[in-house]
Backbone as CSV, one residue per row, in Angstrom:
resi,resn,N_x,N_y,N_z,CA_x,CA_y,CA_z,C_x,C_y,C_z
1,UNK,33.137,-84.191,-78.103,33.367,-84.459,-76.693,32.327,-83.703,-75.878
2,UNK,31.856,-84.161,-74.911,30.246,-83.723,-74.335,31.502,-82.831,-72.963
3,UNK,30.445,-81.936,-72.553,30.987,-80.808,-71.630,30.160,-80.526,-71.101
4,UNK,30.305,-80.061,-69.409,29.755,-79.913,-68.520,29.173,-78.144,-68.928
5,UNK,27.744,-78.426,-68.991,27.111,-77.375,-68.841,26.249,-77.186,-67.408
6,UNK,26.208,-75.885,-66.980,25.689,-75.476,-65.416,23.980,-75.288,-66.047
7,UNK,23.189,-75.370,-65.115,21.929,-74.880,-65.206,21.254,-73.731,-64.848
8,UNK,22.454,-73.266,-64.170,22.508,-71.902,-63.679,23.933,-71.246,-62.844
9,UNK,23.999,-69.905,-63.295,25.541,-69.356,-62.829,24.644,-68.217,-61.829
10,UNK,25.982,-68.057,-61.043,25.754,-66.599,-60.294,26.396,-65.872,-60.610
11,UNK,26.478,-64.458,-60.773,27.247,-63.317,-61.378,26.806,-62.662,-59.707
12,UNK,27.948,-61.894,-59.460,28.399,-60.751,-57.913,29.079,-59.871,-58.750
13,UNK,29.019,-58.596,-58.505,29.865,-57.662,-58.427,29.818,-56.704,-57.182
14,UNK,31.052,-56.617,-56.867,30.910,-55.918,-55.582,31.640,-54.359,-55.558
15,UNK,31.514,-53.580,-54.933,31.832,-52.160,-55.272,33.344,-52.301,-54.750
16,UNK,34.660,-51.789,-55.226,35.983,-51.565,-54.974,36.758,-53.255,-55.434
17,UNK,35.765,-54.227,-55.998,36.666,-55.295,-56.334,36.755,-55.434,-58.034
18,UNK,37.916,-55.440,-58.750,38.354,-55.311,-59.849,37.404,-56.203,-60.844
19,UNK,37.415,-57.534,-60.716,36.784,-58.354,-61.198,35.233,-59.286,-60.743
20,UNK,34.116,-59.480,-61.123,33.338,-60.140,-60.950,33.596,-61.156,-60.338
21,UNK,32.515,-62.065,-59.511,32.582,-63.442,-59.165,31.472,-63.803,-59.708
22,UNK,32.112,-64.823,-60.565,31.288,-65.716,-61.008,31.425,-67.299,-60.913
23,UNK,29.941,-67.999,-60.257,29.965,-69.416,-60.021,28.966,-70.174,-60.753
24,UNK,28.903,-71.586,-60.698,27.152,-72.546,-60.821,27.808,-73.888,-60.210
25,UNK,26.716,-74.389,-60.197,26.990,-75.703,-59.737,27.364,-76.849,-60.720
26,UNK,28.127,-77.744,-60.530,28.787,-78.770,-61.611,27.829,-79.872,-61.808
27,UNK,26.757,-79.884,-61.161,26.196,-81.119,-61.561,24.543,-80.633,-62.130
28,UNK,23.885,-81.640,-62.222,22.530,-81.130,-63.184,21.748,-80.728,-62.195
29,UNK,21.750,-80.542,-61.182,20.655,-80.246,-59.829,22.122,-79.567,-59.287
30,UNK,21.576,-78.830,-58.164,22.952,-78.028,-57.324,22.210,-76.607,-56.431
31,UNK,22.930,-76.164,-55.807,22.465,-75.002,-54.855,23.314,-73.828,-54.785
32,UNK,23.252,-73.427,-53.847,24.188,-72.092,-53.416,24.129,-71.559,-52.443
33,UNK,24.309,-71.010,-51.150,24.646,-70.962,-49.890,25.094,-69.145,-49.895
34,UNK,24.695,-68.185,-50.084,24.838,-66.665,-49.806,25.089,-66.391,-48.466
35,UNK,25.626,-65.958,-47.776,25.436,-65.514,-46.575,26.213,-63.774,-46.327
36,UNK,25.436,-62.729,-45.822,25.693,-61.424,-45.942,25.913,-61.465,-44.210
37,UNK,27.340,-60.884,-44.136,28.216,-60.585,-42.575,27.585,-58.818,-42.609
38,UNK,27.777,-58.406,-41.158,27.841,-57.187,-41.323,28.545,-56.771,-39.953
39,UNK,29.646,-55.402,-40.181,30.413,-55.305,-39.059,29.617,-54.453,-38.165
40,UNK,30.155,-54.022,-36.766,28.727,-53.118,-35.936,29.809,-53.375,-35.346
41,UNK,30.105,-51.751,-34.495,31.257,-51.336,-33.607,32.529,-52.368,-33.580
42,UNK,33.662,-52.678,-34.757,34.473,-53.138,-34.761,34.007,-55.169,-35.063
43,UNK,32.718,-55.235,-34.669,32.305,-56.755,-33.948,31.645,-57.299,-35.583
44,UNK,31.812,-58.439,-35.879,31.348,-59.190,-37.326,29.855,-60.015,-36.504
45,UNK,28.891,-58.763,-36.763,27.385,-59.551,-36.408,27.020,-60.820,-37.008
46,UNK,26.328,-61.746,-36.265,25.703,-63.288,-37.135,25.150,-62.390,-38.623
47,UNK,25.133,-63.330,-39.572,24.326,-63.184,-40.640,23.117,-62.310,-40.564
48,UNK,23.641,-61.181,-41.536,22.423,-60.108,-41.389,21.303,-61.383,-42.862
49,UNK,21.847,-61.459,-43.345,20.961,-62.071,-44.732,21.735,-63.234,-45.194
50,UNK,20.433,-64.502,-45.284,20.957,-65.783,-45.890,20.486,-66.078,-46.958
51,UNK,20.586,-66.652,-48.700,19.872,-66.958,-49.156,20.455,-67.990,-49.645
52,UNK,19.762,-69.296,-49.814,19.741,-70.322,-50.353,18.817,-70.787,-51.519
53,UNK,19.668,-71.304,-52.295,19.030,-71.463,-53.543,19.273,-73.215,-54.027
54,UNK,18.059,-73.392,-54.158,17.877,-74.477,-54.463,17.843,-75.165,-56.196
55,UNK,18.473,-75.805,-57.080,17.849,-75.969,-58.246,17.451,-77.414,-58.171
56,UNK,16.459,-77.918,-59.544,15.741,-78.819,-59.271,15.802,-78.986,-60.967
57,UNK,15.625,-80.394,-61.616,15.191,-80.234,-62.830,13.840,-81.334,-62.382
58,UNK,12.495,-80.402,-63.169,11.829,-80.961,-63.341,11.036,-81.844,-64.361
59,UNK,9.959,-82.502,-63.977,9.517,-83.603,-65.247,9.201,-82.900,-66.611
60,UNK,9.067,-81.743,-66.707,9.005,-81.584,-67.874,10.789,-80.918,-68.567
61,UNK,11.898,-81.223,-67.978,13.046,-80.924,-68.446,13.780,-79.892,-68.051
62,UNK,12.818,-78.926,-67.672,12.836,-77.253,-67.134,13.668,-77.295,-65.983
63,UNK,14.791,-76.324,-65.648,15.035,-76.308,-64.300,14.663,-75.072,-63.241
64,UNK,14.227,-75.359,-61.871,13.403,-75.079,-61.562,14.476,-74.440,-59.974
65,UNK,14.683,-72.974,-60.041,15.379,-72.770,-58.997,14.549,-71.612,-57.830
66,UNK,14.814,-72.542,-56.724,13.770,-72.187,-55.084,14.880,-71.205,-54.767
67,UNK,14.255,-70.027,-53.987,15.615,-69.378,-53.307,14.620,-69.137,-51.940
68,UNK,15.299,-69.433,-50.718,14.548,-69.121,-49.516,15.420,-67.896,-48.524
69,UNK,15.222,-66.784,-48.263,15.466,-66.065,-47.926,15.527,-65.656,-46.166
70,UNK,16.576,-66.181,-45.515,16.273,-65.633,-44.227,17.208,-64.469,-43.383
71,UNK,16.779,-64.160,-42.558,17.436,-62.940,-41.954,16.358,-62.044,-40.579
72,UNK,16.769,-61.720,-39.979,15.836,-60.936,-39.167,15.420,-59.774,-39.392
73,UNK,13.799,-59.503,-39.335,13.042,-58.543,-40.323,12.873,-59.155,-41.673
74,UNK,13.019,-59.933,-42.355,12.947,-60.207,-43.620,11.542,-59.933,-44.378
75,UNK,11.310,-58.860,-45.212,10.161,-58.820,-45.362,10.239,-58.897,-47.364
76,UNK,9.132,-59.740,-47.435,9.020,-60.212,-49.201,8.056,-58.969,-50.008
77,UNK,8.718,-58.511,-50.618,7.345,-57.074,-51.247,7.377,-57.023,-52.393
78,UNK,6.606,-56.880,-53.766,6.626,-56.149,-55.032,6.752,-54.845,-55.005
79,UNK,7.649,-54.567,-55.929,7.487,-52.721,-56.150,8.074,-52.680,-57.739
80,UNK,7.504,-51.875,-58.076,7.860,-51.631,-59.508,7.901,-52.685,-60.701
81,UNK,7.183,-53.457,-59.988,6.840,-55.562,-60.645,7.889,-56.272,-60.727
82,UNK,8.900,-55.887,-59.273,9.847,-56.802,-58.863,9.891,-57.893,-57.977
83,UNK,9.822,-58.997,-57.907,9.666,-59.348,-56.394,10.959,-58.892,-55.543
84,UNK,10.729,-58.303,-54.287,12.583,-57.775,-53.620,12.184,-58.572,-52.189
85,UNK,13.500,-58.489,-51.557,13.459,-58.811,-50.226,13.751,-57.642,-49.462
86,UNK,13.529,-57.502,-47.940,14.004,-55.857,-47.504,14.528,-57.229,-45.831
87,UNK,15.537,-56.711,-45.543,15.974,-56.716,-44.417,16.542,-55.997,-43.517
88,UNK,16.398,-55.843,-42.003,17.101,-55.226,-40.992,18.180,-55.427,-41.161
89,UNK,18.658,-54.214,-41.287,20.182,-53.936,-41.027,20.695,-52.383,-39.648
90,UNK,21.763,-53.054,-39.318,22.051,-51.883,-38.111,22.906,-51.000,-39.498
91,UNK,23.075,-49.507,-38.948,23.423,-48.385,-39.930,24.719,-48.075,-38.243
C-alpha cells in the first residue's frame, strides 16, 4: 500500500514546552508560513520575523526548498560557514 511521504518536515522546539512541533506538507510541492509575534509593553507588535518557505520539485527529481525571509532590519550574513538571518528586535 503506497503512503504519503513529505519532502520535507519542520522540527520547533521551544523553551518551557514539553513536546516538539513537528510538521511538512502533504502533497509533493508545499510551503510553510513562520511568523515570530513579539510582546512590547503589554502590546503583541506586527511580526517581528516572517519566513516563508517555498518547496519545489525540480526536473531533475530533487526537491528544491526557497525560504524568503522578512522582517524589519533583516540582515542575511555568514559566520562560522552558516548562512543566518539577524533581525530587529525591541529588548
Amino acid at each position: 500500500m503506497p503512503r504519503k511521504v513529505r519532502n520535507f518536515w519542520i522540527e520547533l522546539e521551544v523553551d518551557g514546552r514539553k513536546t516538539p512541533i513537528a510538521s511538512g506538507p502533504t502533497g509533493k510541492t508545499g510551503g510553510f508560513n513562520l511568523v515570530i509575534h513579539q510582546r512590547y509593553n503589554g502590546s503583541i507588535l506586527e511580526s517581528v520575523l516572517t519566513v516563508i518557505g517555498d518547496a519545489v520539485i525540480e526536473p531533475d527529481g530533487n526537491v528544491s526548498l526557497t525560504l524568503d525571509v522578512r522582517g524589519a532590519g533583516v540582515k542575511s550574513l555568514t559566520r562560522f560557514g552558516k548562512h543566518q538571518f539577524k533581525c530587529k528586535t525591541i529588548r
